[in-house]
C-alpha positions as CSV (number, residue, x, y, z in Angstrom):
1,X,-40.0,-127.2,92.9
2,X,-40.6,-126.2,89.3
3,X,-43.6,-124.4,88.0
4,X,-46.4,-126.6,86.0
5,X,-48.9,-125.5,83.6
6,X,-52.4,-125.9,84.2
7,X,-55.9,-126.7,82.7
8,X,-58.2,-124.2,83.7
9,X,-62.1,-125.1,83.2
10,X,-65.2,-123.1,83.8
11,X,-68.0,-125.3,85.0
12,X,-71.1,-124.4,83.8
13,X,-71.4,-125.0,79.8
14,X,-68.7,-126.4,79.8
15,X,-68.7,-129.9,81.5
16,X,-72.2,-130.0,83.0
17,X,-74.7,-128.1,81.5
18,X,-75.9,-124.2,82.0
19,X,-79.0,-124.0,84.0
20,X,-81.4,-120.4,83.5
21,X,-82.3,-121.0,87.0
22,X,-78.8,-121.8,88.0
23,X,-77.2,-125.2,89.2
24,X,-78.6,-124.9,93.0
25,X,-78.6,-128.6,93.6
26,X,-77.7,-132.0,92.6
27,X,-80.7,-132.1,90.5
28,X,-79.4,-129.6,88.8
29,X,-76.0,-131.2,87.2
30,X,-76.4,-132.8,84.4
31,X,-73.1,-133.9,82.8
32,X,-72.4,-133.6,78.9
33,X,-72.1,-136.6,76.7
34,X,-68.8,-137.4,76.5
35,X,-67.3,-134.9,79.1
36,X,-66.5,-137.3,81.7
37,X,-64.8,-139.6,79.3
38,X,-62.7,-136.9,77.8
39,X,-61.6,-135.7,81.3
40,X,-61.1,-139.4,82.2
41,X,-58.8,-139.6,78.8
42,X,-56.3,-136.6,80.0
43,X,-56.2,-138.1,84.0
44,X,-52.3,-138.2,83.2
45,X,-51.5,-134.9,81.5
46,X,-48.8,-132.9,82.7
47,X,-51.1,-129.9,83.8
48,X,-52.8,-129.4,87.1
49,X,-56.9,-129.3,86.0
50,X,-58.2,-127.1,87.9
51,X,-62.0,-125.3,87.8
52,X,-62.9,-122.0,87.7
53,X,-66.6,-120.9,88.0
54,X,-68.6,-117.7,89.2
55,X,-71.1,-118.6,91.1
56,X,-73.2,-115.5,91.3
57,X,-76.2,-117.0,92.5
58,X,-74.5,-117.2,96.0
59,X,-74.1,-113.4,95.9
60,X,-77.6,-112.9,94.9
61,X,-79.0,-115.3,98.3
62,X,-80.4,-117.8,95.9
63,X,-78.0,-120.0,97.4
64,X,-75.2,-120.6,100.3
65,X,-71.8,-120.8,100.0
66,X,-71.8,-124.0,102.1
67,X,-74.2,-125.2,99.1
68,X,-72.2,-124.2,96.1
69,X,-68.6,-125.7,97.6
70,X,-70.3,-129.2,98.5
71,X,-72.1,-129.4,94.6
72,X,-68.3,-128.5,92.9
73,X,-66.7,-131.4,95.7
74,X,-69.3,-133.7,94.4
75,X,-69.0,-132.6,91.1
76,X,-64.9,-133.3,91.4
77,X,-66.4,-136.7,93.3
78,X,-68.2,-138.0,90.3
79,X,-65.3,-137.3,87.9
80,X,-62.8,-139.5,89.9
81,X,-65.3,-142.0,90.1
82,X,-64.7,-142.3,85.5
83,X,-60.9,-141.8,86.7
84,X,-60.8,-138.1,86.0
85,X,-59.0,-135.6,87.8
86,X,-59.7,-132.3,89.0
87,X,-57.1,-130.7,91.2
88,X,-59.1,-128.3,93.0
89,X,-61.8,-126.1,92.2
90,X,-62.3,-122.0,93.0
91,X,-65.7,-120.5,92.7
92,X,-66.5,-116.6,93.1
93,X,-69.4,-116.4,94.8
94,X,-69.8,-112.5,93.7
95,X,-72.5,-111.4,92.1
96,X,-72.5,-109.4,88.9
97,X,-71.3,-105.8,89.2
98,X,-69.1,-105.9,92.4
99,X,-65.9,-105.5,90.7
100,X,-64.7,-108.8,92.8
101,X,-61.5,-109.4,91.8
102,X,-62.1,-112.8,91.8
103,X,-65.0,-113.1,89.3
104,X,-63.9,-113.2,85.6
105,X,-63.5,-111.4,83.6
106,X,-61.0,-110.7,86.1
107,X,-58.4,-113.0,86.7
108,X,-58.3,-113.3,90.5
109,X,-59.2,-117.3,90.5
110,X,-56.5,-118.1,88.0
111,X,-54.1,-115.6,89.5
112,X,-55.1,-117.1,93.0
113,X,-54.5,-120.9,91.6
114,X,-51.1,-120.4,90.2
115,X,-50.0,-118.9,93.6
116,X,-51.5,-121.4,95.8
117,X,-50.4,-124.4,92.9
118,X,-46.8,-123.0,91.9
119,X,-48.4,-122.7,88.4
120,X,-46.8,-121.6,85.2
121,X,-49.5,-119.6,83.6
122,X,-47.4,-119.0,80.5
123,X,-47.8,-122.6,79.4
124,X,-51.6,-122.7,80.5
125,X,-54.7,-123.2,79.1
126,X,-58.1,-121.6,79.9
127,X,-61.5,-123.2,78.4
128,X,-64.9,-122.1,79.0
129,X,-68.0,-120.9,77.2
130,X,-68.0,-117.4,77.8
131,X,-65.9,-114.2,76.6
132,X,-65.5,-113.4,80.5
133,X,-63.6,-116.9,80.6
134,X,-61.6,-116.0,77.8
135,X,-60.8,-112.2,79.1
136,X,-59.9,-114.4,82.4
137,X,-57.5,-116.6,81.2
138,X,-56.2,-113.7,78.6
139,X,-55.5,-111.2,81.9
140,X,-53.9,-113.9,83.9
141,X,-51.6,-114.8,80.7
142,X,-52.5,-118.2,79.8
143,X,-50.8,-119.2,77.2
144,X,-54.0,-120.5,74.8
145,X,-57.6,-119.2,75.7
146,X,-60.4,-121.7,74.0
147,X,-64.2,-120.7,73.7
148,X,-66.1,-123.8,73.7
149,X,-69.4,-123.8,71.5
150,X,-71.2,-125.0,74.4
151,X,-73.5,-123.6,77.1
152,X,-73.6,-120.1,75.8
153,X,-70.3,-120.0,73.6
154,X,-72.2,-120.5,70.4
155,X,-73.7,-117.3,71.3
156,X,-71.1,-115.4,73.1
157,X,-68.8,-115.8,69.9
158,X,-71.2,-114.1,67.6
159,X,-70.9,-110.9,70.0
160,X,-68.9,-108.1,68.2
161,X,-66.7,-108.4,71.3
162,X,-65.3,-111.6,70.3
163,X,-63.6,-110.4,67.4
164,X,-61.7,-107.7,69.3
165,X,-59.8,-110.1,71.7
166,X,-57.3,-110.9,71.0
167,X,-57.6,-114.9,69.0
168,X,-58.7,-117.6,70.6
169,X,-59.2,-121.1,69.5
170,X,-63.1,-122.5,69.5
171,X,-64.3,-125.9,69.4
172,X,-68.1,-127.7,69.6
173,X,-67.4,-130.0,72.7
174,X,-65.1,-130.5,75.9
175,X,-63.9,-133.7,73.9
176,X,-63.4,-132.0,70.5
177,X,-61.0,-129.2,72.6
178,X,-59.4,-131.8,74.9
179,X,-58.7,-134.4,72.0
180,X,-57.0,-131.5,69.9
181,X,-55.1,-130.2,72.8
182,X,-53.6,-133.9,73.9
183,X,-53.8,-136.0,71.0
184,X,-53.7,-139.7,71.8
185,X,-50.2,-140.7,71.4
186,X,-49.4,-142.7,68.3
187,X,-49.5,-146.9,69.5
């Protein structure tokens, strides 16, 4: 079977919105405008969609593990309910300063994915709205890394470490990245 590319996505900041207190519940999840009709818009693209989140509040017992898999299924839920698609999900529940492979910067998740998905990580494409999802995607070797402006990514790309990655493409919205990335084909 031959390899396909996929579209990685962070969660937080960059589909439903960053909580300081963290998303703990359904409460919590509040989608951005236009998100779920942008992922609804690329349903048919050629690339597995896959998301990628840390989820340190589980490894600092603010909340179970049991809790943060059922809010990413329901998550995945309400996006097939627009007909989206999102091919599975991967959270690292680690919290910061473990060294967990699996929580970006590091690229376990991604490197994880593309085994368990037959991926082609060459020809794959990492958004999120952090440096550490940027530094992901970059390790794993995705082929374009984007910093959404976001969540924290307005900030995050005024941090002097953002100019010694290597480039990486930014954008204001989920939409504004996704409608560059797969243009609507000409009618």
């Amino acid at each position: 079977m031959p390899q396909q590319p996929a579209l990685f996505l962070d969660r937080d900041g960059v589909f439903i919105e960053n909580r300081a207190s963290y998303v703990r519940s359904w409460a919590d999840v509040a989608f951005f405008p236009e998100a779920l009709a942008a992922l609804a818009r690329i349903r048919e693209v050629p690339y597995k969609i896959i998301v990628v989140t840390n989820q340190s509040a589980v490894g600092r017992g603010i909340m179970s593990l049991e809790t943060a898999v059922a809010l990413n299924q329901r998550i995945v839920d309400e996006v097939g309910k627009v007909n989206g698609r999102i091919d599975a999900t991967y959270l690292c529940p680690a919290a910061p300063g473990t060294n967990d492979p699996c929580r970006k910067p590091r690229p376990g998740m991604l490197l994880q994915a593309a085994q368990e998905h037959n991926l082609d990580l060459s020809h794959s494409i990492m958004i999120g709205d952090a440096l550490t999802d940027i530094q992901a995607g970059q390790a794993a070797g995705v082929q374009q890394a984007v910093l959404l402006l976001t969540g924290r990514g307005a900030a995050q790309a005024q941090l002097p470490l953002a100019a010694e990655l290597p480039p990486f493409a930014t954008f204001p919205t989920l939409a504004a990245a996704l409608n560059h990335l797969f243009p609507e084909p000409p009618q």
